[in-house]
C-alpha positions in Angstrom: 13.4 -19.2 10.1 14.0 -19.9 13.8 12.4 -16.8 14.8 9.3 -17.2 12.7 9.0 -21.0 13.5 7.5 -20.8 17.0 4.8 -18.7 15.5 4.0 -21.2 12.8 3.5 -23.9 15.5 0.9 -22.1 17.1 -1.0 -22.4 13.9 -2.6 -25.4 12.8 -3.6 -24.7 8.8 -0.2 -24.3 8.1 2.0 -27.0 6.2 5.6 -27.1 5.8 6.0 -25.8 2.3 3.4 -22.9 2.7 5.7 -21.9 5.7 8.4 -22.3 3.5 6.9 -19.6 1.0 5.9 -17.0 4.2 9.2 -17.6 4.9 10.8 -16.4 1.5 8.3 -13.8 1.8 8.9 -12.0 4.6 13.0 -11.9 3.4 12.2 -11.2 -0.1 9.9 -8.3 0.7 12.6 -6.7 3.5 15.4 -6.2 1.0 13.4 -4.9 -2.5 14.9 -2.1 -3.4 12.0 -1.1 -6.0 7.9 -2.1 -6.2 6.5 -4.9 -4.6 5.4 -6.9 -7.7 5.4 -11.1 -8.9 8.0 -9.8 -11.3 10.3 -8.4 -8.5 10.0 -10.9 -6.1 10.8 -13.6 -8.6 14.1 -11.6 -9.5 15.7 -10.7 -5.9 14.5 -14.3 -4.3 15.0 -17.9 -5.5 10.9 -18.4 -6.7 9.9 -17.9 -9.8 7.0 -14.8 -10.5 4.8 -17.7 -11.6 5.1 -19.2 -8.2 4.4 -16.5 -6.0 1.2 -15.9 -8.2 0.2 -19.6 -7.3 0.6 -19.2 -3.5 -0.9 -15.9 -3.5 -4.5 -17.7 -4.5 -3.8 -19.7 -1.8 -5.4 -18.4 2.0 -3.3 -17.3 4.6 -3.9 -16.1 8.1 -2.1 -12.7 8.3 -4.1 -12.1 10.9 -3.3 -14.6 13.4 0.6 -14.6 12.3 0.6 -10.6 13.3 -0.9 -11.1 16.5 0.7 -14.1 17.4 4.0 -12.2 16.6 3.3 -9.1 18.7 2.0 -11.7 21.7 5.6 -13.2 21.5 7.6 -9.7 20.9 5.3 -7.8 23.8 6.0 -8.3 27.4 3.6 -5.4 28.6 0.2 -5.8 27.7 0.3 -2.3 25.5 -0.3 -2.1 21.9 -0.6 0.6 19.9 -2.4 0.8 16.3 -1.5 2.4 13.4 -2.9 3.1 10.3 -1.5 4.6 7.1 -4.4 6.0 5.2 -2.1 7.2 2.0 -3.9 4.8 0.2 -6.9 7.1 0.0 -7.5 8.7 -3.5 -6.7 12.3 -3.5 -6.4 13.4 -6.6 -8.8 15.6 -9.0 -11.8 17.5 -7.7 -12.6 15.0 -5.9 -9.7 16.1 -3.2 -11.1 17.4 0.4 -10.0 21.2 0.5 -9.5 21.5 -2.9 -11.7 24.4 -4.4 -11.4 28.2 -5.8 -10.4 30.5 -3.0 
């Protein structure tokens, strides 16, 4: 939590048990071995699946925290952006390149 803490400082919306959360969070999702669901989290981390459903309504700034931790990881001031578009459906006809040949 050391490393992280610094960055919380920084911002101002967020209270000591919602950093706590973030916190088991960000350790919980580095070490599950299978899908990222309430159900999984609430097995591999000490939270319940009910209460990762109750902070998940709640706003947070992923934003801010992501930029705020490259600022403080970068010395140089060059980023570089990255986008994984495997998200995109591609199944079906629907598919670019997919026809009769």
């Amino acid at each position: 939590m050391n490393l992280i803490e610094p960055i919380f400082q920084q911002i101002s919306s967020v209270e000591k048990p919602q950093r706590k959360f973030i916190f088991i969070l960000l350790t919980a999702l580095t070490y599950l071995p299978r899908r990222m669901n309430f159900r999984n989290l609430g097995r591999y981390s000490p939270l319940n699946e009910k209460t990762f459903s109750r902070w998940f309504h709640r706003s947070f700034y992923f934003v801010t925290f992501n930029l705020l931790s490259l600022k403080d990881s970068t010395d140089k001031g060059e980023w570089i952006s990255a986008i994984d578009a495997s998200f995109l459906p591609k199944s079906g006809r629907s598919s670019y390149g997919l026809d009769w040949f």
